[in-house]
C-alpha positions as CSV (number, residue, x, y, z in Angstrom):
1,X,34.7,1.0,57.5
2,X,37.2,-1.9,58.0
3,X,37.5,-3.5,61.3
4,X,40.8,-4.9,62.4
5,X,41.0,-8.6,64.1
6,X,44.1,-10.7,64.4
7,X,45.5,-8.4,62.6
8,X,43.5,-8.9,59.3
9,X,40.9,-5.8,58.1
10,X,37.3,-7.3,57.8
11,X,34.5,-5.3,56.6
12,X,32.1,-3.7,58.9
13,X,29.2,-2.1,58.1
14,X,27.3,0.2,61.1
15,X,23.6,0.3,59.9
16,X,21.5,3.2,61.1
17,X,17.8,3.2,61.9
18,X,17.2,6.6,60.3
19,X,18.7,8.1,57.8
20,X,21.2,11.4,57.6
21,X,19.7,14.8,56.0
22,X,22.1,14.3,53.9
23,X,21.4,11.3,52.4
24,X,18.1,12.4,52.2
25,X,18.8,15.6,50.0
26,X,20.6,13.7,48.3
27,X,18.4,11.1,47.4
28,X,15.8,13.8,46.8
29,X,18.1,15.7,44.2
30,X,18.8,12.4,42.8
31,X,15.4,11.8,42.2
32,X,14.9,15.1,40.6
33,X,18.0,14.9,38.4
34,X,16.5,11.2,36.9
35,X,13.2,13.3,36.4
36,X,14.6,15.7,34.2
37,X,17.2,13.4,32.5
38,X,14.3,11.5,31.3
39,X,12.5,14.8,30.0
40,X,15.9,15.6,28.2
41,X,15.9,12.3,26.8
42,X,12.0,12.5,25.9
43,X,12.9,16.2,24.2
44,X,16.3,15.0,22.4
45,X,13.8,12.4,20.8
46,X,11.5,14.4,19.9
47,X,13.6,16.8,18.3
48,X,15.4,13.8,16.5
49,X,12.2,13.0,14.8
50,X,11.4,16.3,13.6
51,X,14.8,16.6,12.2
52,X,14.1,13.2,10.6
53,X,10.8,14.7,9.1
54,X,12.2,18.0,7.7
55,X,14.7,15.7,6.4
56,X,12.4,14.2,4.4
57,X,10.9,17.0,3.5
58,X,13.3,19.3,2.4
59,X,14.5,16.2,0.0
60,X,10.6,16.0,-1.6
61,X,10.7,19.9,-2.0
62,X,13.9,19.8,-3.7
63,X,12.7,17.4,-6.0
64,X,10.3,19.0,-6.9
65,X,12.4,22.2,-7.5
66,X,14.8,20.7,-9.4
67,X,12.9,17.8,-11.2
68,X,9.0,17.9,-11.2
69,X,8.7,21.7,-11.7
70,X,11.0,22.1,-14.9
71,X,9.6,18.9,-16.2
72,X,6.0,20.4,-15.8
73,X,7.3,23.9,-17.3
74,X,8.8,22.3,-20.1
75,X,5.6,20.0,-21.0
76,X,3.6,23.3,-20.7
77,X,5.4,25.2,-23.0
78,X,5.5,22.2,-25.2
79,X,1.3,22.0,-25.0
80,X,1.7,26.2,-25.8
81,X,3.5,25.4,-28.7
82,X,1.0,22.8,-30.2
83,X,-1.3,24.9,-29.5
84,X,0.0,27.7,-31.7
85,X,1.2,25.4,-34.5
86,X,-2.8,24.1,-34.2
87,X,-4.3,27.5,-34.5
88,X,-1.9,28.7,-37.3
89,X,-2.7,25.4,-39.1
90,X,-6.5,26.0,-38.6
91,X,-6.1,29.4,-39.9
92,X,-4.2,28.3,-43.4
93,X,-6.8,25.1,-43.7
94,X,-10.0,28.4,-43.6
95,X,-7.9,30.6,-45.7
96,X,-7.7,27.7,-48.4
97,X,-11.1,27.1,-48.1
98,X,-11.9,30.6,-48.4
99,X,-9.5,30.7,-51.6
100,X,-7.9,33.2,-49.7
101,X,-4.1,33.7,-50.5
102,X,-1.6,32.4,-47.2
């Protein structure tokens, strides 16, 4: 409210002693609306770590898919392969012994 004297607006404020329904629903919903802004915000964080975490995760699986795995495949099929060249060597070193034609 502005309040005219000599011509010049001053401010005037009219306090009340008790407050209108109005602003009292509306400080209510306003207090409500704070409340779940800060459970939105809680969530949105929450949901931000997780993301964060499969992140993570779904990098150290697809290492391991693409890097560890093979490399452990290939090293066992490497071992296989000593192995067989091993047994076939054992077998020709008994034949010889044996006199035993390869």
């Amino acid at each position: 409210m502005v309040r005219s004297e000599v011509a010049v607006g001053t401010p005037w404020i009219e306090i009340v002693d008790r407050a209108s329904p109005h602003i009292v629903l509306a400080a209510a919903c306003f207090s409500r609306v704070l409340y779940l802004a800060l459970l939105l915000g809680e969530e949105e964080e929450t949901l931000r770590a997780l993301e964060r975490s499969i992140t993570r995760t779904r990098r150290k699986v697809n290492a391991m898919d693409r890097v560890l795995i093979p490399r452990i495949v290939e090293t066992l099929r490497y071992i296989e392969e000593q192995e067989r060249e091993d047994l076939h060597r054992r077998k020709i070193t008994r034949a010889k012994k044996r006199g035993e034609p390869e």
